[in-house]
C-alpha positions in Angstrom: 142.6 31.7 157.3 144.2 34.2 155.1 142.4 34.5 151.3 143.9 36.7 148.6 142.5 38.1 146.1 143.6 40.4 142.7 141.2 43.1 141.7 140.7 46.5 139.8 138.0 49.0 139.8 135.7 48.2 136.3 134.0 51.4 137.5 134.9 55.1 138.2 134.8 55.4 141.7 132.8 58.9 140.4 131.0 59.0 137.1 133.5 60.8 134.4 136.5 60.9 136.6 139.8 59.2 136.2 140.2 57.3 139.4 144.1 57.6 141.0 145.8 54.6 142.8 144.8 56.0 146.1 140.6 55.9 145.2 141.2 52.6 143.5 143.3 51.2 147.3 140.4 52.6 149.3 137.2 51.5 147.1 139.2 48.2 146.8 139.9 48.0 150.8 135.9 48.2 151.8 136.0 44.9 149.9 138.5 43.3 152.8 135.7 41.4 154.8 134.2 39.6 151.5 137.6 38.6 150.8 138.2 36.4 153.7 133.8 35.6 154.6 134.0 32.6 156.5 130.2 32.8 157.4 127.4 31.2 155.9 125.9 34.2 153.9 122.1 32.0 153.9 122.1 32.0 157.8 124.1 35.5 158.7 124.3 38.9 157.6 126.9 40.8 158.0 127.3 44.6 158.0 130.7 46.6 157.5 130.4 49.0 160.4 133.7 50.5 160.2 136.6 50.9 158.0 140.5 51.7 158.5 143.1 51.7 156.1 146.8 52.6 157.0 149.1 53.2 154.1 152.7 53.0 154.8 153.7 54.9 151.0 151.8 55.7 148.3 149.7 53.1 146.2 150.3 52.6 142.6 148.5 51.3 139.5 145.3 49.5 138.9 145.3 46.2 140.3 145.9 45.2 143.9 145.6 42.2 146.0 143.9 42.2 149.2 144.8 39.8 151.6 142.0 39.2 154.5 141.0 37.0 157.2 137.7 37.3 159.2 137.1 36.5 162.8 133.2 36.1 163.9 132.2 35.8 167.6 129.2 34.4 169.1 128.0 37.6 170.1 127.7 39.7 166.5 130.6 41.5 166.4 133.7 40.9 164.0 137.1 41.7 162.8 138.4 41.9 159.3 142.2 42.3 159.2 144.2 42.6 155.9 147.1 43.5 154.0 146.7 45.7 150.5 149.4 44.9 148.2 150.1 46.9 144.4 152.1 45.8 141.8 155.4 46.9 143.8 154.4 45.0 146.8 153.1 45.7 150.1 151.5 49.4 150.9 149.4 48.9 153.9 147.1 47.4 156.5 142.7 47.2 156.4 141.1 46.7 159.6 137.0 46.6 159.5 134.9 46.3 162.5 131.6 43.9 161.7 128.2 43.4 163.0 126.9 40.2 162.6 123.1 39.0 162.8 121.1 36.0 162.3 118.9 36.4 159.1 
């Protein structure tokens, strides 16, 4: 299943910087997996082993919507696939490799 989500950085991505749309796509983007968690977070822990994000233009303004579903297998690894969209629509593509465990 496929989850959206709208969000902004409340936070400098580095401590008296101005952030630009590209830090605010990729700090947003390591947030793909939690978008789309499908796993009960009181049994399983999940770690995000790897990131990709693959940006077909440039990213603009503040907010952007992450898109993300999140596939499990029995034997601890997962995907997290998604689409990052900005205020002019779709920019790019978020792929996350997971390791999950038994708490």
């Amino acid at each position: 299943m496929t989850r959206p989500a709208w969000a902004r950085q409340r936070i400098p991505l580095v401590a008296g910087e101005e952030d630009t749309p590209l830090t605010r796509a990729l700090t947003l983007a390591d947030s793909s997996w939690g978008v789309a968690f499908e796993l009960d977070h009181r049994q399983q822990f999940v770690i995000n082993t790897d990131i990709t994000l693959a940006l077909h233009r440039e990213p603009v303004g503040e907010w952007f919507c992450v898109r993300s579903a999140t596939a499990a297998s029995p034997g601890g690894s997962g995907l997290a696939l998604g689409q990052l969209d900005d205020k002019d629509g779709d920019c790019g593509r978020i792929l996350q490799t997971l390791l999950v465990a038994d708490r």
